[in-house]
NURO-397075 format. One line per 5 residues: number of its first residue (from 1); their letters; for each residue x, y, z of N, C-alpha, C, CB. Coordinates in steps of 0.2 Angstrom, whole numbers, plus 2048, in hexadecimal, padded with zeros to 3 digits. Glycine has a CB too. Example, Ala and Ser with C-alpha at 12.3 -4.5 7.8 and 13.67 -1.06 7.14 Angstrom:
1	AS	842/7E4/827/83E/7EA/827/842/7F0/827/839/7EA/82D | 840/7F5/823/844/7FB/824/840/800/827/846/7FD/81D;
//
This chain:
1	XXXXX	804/7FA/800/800/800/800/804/806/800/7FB/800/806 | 80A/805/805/80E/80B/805/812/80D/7FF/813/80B/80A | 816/806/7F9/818/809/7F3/811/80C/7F0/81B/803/7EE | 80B/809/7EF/807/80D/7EA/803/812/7ED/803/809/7E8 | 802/817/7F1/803/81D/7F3/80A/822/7F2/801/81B/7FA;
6	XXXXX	80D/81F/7F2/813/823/7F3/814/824/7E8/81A/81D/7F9 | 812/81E/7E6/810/81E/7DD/80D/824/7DB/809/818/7DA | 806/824/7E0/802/827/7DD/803/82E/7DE/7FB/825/7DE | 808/82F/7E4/807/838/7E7/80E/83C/7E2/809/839/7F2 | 813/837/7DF/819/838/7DA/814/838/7D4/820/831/7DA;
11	XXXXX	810/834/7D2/80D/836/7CB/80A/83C/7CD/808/830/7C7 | 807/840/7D0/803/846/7D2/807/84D/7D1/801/845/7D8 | 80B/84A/7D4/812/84D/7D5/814/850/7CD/818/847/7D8 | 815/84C/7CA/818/84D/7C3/812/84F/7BC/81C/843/7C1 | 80E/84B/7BF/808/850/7BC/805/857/7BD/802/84C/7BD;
16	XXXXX	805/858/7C2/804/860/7C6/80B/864/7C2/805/860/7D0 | 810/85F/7C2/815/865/7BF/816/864/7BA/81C/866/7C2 | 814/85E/7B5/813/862/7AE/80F/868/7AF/810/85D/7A9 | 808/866/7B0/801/86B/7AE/806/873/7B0/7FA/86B/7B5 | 80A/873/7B6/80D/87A/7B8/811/87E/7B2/811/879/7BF;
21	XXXXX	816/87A/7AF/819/87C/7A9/816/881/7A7/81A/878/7A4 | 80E/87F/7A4/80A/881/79E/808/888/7A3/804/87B/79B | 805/889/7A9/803/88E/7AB/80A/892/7AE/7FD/88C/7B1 | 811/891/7B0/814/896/7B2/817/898/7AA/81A/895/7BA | 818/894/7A5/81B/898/79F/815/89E/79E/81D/893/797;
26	XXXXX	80F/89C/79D/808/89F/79A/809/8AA/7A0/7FD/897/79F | 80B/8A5/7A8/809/8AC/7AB/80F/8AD/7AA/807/8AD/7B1 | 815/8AE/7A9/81C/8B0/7A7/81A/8B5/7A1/821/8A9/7A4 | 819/8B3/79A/817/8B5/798/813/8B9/793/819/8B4/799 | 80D/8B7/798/808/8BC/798/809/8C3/799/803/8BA/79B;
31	XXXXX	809/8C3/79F/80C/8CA/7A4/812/8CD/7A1/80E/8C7/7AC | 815/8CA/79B/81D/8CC/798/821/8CE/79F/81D/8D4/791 | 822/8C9/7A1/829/8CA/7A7/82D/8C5/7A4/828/8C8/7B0 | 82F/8C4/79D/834/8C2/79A/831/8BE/794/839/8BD/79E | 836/8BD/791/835/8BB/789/836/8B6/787/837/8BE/785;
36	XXXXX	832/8B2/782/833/8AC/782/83B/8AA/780/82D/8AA/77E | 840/8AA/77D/846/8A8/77F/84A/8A8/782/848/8A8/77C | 849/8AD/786/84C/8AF/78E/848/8A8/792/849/8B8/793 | 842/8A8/791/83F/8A2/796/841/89B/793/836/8A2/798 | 843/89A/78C/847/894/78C/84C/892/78E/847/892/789;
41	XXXXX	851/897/78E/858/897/791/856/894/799/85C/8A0/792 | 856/89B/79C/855/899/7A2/851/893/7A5/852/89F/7A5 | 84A/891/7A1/84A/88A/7A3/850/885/7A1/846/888/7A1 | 850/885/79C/854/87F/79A/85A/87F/7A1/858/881/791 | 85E/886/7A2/864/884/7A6/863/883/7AD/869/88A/7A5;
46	XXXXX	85B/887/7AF/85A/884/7B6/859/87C/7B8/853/887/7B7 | 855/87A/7B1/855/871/7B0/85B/86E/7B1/853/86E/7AA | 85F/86F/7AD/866/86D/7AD/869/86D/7B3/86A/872/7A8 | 86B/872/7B7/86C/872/7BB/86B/86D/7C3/869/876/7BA | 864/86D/7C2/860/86B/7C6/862/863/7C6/858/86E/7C5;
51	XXXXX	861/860/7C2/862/859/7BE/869/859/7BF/85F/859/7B6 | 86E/85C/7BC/876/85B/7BE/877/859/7C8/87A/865/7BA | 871/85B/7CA/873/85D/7CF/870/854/7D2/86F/865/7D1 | 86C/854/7D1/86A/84C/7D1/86E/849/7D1/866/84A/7CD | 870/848/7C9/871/842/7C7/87A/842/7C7/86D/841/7C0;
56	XXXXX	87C/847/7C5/884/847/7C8/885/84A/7C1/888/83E/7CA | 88A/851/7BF/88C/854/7BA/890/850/7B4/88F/859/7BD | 894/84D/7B6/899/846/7B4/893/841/7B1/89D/842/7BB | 88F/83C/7B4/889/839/7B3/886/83B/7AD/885/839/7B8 | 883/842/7AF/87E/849/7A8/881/847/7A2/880/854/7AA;
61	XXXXX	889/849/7A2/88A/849/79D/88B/844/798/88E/84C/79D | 88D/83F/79C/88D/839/798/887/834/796/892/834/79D | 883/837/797/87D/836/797/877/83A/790/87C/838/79F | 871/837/790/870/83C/789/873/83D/783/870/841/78A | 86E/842/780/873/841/778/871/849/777/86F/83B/771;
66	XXXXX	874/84B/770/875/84E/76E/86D/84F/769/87C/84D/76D | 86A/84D/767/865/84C/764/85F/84C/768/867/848/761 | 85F/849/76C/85B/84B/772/85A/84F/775/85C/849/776 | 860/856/777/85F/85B/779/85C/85F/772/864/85D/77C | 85E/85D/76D/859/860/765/853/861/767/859/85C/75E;
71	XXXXX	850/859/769/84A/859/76B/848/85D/76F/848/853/76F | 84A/85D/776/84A/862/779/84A/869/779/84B/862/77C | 84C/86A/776/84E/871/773/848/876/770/854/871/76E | 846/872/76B/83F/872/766/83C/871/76A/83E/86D/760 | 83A/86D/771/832/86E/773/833/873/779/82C/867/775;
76	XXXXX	839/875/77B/838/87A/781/839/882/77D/83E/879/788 | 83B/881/778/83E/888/774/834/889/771/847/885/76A | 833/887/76D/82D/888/76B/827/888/76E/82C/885/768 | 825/884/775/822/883/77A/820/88A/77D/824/87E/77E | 827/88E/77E/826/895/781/822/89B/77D/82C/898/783;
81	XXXXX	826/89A/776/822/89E/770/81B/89E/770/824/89C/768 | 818/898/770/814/897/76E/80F/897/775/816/891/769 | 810/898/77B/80B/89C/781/80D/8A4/781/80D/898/789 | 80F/8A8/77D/810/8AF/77B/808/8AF/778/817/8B1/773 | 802/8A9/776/7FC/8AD/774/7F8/8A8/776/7FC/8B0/76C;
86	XXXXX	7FA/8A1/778/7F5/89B/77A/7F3/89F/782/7FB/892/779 | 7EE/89B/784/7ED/89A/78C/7ED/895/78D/7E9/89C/78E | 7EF/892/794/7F5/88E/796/7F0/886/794/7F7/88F/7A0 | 7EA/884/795/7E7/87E/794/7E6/87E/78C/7E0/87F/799 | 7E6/882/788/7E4/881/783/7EA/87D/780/7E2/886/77F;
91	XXXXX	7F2/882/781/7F8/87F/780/7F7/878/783/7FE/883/784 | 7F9/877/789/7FA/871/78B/7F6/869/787/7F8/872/790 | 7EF/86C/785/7E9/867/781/7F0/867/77A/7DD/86C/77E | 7EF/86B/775/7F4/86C/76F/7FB/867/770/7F5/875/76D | 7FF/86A/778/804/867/779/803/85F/77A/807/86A/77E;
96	XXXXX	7FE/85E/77C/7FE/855/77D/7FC/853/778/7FA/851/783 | 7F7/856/774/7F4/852/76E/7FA/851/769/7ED/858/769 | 7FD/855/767/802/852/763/80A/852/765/802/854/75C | 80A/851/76B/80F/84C/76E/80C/844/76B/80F/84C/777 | 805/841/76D/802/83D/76D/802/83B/764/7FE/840/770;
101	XXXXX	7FF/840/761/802/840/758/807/83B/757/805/848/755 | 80C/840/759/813/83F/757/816/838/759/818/844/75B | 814/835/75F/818/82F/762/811/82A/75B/818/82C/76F | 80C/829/75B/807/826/758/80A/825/750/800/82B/758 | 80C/82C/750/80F/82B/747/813/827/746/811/831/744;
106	XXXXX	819/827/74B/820/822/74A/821/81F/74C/825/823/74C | 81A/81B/750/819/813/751/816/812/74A/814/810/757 | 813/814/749/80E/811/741/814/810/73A/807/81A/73D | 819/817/73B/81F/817/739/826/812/737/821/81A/73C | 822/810/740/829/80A/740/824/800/742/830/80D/74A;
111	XXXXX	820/802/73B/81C/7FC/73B/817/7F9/73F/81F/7F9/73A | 814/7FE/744/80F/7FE/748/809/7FF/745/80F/803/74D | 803/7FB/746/7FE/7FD/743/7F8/7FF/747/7FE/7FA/73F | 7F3/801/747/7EE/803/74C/7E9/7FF/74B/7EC/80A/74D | 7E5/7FD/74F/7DF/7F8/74F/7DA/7FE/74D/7DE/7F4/757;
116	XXXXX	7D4/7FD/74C/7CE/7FF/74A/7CC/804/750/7CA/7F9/749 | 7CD/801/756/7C9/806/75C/7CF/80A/75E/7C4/803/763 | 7D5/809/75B/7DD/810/75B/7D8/814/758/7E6/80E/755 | 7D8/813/751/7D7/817/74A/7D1/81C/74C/7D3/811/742 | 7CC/81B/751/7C8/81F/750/7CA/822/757/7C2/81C/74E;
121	XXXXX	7CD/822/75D/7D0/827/75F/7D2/82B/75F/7D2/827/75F | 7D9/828/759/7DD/82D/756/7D8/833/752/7E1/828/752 | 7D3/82F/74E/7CF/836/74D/7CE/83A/751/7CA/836/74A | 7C9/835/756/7C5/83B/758/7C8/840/75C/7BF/839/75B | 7D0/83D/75C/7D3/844/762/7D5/84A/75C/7DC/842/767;
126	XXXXX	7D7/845/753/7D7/84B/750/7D2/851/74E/7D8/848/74B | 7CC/84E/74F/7C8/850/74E/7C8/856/754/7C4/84C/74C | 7C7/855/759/7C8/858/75F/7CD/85F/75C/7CC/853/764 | 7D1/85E/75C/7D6/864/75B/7D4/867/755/7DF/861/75A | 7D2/863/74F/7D0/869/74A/7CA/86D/74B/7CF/864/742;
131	XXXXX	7C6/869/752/7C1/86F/754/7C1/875/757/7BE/86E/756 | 7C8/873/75A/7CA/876/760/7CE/87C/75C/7CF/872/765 | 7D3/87C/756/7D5/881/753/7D3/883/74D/7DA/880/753 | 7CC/881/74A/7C6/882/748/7C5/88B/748/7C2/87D/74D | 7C6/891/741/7C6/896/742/7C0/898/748/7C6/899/73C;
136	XXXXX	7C0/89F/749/7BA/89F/74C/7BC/8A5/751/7B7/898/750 | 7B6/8AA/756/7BA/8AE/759/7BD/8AD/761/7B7/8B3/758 | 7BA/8A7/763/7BE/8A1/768/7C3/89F/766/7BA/89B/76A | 7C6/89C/761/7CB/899/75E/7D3/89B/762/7CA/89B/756 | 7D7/897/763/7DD/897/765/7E1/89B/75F/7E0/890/767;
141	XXXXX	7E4/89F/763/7EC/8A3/75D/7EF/89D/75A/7F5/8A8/761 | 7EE/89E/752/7EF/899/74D/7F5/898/74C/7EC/89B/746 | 7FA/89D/74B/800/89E/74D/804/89A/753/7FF/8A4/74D | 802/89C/758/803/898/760/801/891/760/7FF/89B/767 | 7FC/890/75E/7FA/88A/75C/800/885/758/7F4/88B/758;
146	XXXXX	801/888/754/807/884/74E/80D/884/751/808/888/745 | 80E/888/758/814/888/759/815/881/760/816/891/75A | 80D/883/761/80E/87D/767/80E/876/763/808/87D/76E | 80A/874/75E/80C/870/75A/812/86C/759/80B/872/757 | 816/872/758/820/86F/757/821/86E/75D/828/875/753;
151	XXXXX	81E/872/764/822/870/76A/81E/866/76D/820/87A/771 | 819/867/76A/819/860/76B/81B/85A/766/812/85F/76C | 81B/85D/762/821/859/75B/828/856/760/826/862/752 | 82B/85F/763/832/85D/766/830/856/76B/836/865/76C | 82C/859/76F/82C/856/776/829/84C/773/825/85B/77D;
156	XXXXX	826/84C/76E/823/847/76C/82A/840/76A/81D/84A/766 | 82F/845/765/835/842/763/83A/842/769/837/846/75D | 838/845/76E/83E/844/773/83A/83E/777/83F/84C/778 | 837/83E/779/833/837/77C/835/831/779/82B/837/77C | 834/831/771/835/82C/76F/83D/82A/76F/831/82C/768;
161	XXXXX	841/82F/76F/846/82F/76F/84A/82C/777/848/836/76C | 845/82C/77A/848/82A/783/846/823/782/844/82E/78A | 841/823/782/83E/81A/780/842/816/783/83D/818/778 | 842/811/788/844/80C/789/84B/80D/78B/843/808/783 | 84E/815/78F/852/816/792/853/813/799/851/81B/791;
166	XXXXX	859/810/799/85C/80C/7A0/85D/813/7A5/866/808/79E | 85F/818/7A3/85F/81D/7A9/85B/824/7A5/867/81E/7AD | 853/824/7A8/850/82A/7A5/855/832/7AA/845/828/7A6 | 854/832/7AD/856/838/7B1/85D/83A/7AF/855/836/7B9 | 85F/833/7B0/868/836/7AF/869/83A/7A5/86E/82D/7AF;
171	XXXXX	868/837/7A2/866/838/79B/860/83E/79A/863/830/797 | 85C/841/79E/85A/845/79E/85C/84B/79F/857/845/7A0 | 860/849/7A5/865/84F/7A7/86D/850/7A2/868/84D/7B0 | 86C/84D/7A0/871/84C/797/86C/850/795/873/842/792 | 868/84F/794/866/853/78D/864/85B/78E/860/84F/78B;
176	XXXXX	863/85C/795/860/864/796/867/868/798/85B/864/79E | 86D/862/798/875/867/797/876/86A/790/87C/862/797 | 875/863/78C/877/866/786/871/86B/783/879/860/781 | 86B/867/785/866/86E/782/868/876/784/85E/86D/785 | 86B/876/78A/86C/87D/78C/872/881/789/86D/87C/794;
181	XXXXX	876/87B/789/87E/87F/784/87A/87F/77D/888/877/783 | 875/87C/778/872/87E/772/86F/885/774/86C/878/771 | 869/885/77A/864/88A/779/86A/891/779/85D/888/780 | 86F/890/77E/874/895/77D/877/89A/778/878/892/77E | 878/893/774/87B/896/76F/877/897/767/882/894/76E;
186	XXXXX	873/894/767/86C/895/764/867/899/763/86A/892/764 | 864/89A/76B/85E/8A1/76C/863/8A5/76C/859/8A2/772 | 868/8A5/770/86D/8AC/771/86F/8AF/76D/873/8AB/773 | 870/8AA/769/873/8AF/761/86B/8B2/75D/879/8A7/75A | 865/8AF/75E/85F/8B2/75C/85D/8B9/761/858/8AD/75E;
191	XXXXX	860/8B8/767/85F/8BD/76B/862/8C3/767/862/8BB/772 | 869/8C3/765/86C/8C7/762/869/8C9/75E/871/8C5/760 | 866/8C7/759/863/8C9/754/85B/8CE/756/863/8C3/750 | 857/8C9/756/853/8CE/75A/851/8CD/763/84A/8CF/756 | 853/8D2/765/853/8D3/76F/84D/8D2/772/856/8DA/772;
196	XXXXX	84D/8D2/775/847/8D1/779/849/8D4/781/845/8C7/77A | 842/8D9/782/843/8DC/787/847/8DA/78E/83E/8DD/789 | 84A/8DC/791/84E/8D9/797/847/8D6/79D/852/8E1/79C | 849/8CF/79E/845/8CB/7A3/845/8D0/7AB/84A/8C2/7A5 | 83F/8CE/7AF/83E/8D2/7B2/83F/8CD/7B8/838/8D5/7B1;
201	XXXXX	83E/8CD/7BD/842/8C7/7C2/83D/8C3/7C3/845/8CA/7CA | 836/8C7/7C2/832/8C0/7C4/831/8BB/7BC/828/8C4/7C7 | 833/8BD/7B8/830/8BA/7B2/836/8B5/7B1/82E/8BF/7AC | 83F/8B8/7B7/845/8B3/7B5/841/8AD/7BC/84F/8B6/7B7 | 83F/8B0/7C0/83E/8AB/7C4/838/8A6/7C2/83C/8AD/7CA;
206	XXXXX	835/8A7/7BF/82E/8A3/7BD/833/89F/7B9/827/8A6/7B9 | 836/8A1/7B4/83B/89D/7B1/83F/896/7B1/840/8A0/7B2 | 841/899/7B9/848/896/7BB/842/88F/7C1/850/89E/7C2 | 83D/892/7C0/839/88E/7C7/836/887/7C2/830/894/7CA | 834/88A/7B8/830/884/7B6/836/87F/7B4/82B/886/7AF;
211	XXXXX	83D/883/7B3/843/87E/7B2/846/878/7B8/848/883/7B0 | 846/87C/7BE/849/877/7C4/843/875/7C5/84E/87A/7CA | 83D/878/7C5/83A/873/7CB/832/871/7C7/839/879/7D5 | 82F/873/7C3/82B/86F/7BF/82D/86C/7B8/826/873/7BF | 833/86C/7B7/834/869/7B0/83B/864/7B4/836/871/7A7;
216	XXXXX	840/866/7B8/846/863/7BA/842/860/7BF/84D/868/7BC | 840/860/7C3/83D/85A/7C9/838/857/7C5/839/85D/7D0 | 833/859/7C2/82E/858/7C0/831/852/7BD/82B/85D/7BE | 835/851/7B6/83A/84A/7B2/83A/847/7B9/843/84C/7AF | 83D/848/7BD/843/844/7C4/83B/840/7C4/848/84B/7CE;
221	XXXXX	838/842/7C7/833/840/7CA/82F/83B/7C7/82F/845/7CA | 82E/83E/7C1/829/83A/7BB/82C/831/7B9/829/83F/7B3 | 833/834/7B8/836/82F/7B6/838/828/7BE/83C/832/7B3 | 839/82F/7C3/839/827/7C8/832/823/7C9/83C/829/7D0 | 82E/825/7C7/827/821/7C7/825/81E/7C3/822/824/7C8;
226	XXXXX	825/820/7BB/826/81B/7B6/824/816/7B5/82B/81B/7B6 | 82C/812/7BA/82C/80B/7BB/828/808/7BC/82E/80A/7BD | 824/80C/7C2/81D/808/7C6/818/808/7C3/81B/809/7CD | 817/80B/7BC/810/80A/7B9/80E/809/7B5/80E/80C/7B9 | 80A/806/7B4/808/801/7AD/807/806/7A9/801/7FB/7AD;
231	XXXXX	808/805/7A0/807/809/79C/7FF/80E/79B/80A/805/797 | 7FA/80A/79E/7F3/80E/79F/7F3/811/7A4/7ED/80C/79E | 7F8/80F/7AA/7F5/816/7AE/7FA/819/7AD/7F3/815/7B5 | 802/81A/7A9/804/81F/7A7/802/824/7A3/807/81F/7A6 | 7FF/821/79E/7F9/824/798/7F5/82A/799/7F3/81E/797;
236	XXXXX	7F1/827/79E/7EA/828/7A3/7EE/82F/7A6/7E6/821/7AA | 7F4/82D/7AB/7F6/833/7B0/7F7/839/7AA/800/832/7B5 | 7FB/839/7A5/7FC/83E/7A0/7F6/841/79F/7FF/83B/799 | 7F0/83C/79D/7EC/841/79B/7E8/845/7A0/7E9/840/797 | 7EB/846/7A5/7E7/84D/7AA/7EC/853/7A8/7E8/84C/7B6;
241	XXXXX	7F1/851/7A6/7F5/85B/7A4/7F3/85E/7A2/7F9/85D/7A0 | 7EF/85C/79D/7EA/863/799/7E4/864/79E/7E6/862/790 | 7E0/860/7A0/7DE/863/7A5/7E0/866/7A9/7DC/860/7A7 | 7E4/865/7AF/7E7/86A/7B4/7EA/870/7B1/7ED/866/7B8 | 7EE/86E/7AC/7EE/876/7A8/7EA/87B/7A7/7EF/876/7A3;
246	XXXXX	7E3/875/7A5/7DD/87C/7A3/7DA/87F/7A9/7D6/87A/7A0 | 7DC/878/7AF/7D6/87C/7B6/7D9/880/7B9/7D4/878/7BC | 7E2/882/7B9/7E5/886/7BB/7E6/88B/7B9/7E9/885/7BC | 7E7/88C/7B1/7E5/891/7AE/7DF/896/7B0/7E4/88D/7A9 | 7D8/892/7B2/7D3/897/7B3/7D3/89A/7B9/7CD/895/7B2;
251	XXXXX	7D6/894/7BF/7D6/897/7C5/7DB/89C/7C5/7D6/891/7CC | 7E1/89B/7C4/7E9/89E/7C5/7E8/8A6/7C0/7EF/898/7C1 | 7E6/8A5/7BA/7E5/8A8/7B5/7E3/8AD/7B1/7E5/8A6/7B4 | 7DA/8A9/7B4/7D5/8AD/7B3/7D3/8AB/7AA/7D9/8B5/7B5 | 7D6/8A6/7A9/7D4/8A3/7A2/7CB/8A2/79F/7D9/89B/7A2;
256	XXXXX	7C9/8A3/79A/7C2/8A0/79D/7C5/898/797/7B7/8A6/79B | 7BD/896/79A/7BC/88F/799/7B8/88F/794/7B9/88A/79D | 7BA/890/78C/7B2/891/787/7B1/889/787/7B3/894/77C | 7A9/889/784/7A9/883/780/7AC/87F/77D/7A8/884/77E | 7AD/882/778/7B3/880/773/7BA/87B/777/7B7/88A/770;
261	XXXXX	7BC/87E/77B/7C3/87C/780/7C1/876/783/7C4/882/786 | 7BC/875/788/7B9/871/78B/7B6/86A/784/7B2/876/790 | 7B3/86A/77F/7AF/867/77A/7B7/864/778/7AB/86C/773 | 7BB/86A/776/7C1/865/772/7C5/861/778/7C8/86B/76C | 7C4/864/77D/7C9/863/783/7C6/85A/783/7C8/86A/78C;
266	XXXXX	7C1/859/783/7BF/851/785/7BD/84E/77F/7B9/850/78A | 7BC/852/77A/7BE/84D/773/7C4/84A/773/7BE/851/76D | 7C8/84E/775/7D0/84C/773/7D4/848/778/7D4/851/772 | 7D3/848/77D/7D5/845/784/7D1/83D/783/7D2/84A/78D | 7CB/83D/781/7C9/836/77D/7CC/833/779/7C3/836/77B;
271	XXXXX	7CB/837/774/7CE/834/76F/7D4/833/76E/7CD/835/76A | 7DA/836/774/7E0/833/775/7E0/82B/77B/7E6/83A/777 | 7DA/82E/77D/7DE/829/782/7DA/822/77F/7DC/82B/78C | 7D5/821/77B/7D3/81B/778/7DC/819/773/7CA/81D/771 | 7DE/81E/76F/7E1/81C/76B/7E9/81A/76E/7E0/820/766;
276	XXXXX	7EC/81C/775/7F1/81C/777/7F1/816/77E/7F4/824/777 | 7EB/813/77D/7EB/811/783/7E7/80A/781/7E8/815/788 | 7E9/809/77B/7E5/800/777/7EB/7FE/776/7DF/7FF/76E | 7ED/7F8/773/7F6/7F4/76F/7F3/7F6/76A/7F8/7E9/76E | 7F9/7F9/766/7F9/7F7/760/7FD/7F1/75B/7FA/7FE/75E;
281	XXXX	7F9/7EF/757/7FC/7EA/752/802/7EB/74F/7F8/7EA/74D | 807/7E7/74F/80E/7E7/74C/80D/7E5/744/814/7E0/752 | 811/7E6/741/811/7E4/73B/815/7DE/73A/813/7E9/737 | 817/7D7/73A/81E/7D3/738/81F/7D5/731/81C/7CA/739;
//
């Protein structure tokens, strides 16, 4: 009883601090107390950090890849752009839906095939989202929208890319090094080109807060739990993020709740969890 209480309060854990990502980048920068490539640096290096700090700096490096932190790079680099015009639940629905896309497509890719009650899932979460960004004058920033898109592309290929890792944490903390020496000298040198107003302390601290402690703990966390759970009730935990994102969003926020949001929000959370939470068929 005591391991599975102690399961369930680490998966909560790690679910509460995904959802928080999506609401402290949203109130960051909403309020412009920093800009969106200031707040990927400073996350990125607060994670790093925080994780080096874990797992051992020596360990970090030898650990992870170089392509991995690409991954990561692309869904924390875009993720922030792309809450410059989202609100925080909508992001989060868009960010899991094709996270969810992405891993779907490169199983089908790598000779996976989906049963009959996948297929229609898979629609009806598509369908979900095309409602959800469906023109209109509720409609999400079309723009932001496309941009969270690529940031669940990153995060979708970075997952796939951890898959069946002997040490998730350590190799995480690899990857948020080298993502940070990237985002460095990659936003840095964008920074150069066009600047972005000087960060204000609260907007480095929200920053530095979703990097160490809801994106760097948040991993530590997730992954030490992991182990102890069967693939549907890891499935299932994932899909409360866009939830908790939307509910914090309205309480924290002040977001409202259209129609629209709520309709697509449980179109799509069905139709992922029918389709990411059946076997799919192998090809021989």
């Amino acid at each position: 009883m005591k391991i599975e209480l102690k399961t369930l309060s680490f998966t909560c854990l790690a679910m509460l601090a995904f959802a928080a990502n999506s609401i402290i980048a949203r109130q960051a920068l909403l309020a412009s107390e920093i800009g969106p490539i200031s707040f990927t640096v400073i996350r990125l290096f607060a994670g790093a950090i925080v994780l080096a700090l874990l797992v051992g700096l020596r360990k970090s490096w030898h650990s992870g890849s170089w392509i991995g932190a690409i991954y990561l790079l692309i869904y924390a680099g875009f993720f922030s752009l792309a809450y410059v015009s989202l609100p925080a639940g909508i992001g989060a629905l868009i960010l899991f839906t094709a996270v969810q896309i992405t891993m779907i497509g490169s199983g089908l890719i790598h000779g996976e095939r989906l049963t009959f009650i996948q297929g229609l899932g898979a629609l009806l979460a598509f369908a979900g989202l095309v409602f959800l960004l469906n023109p209109g004058t509720d409609a999400p920033h079309l723009f932001g929208s496309l941009l969270m898109v690529c940031s669940g592309i990153g995060w979708g290929l970075y997952s796939l890319k951890g898959r069946g890792s002997q040490n998730p944490t350590a190799e995480t903390s690899g990857n948020f090094i080298r993502a940070s020496v990237l985002a460095f000298c990659v936003l840095g040198a964008i920074l150069l080109v066009r600047p972005e107003s000087p960060p204000q302390t609260t907007g480095i601290l929200l920053a530095i807060l979703s990097g160490a402690i809801t994106s760097g703990m948040g991993y530590a966390i997730w992954y030490t739990v992991l182990p102890s759970l069967s693939a549907v009730r890891a499935g299932l935990a994932q899909l409360s993020v866009p939830a908790i994102a939307a509910l914090g969003g309205i309480i924290l926020l002040a977001e409202a709740a259209s129609p629209r949001l709520i309709i697509s929000s449980l179109v799509i959370l069905v139709g992922v969890a029918i389709a990411t939470l059946s076997k799919s068929r192998k090809i021989n």
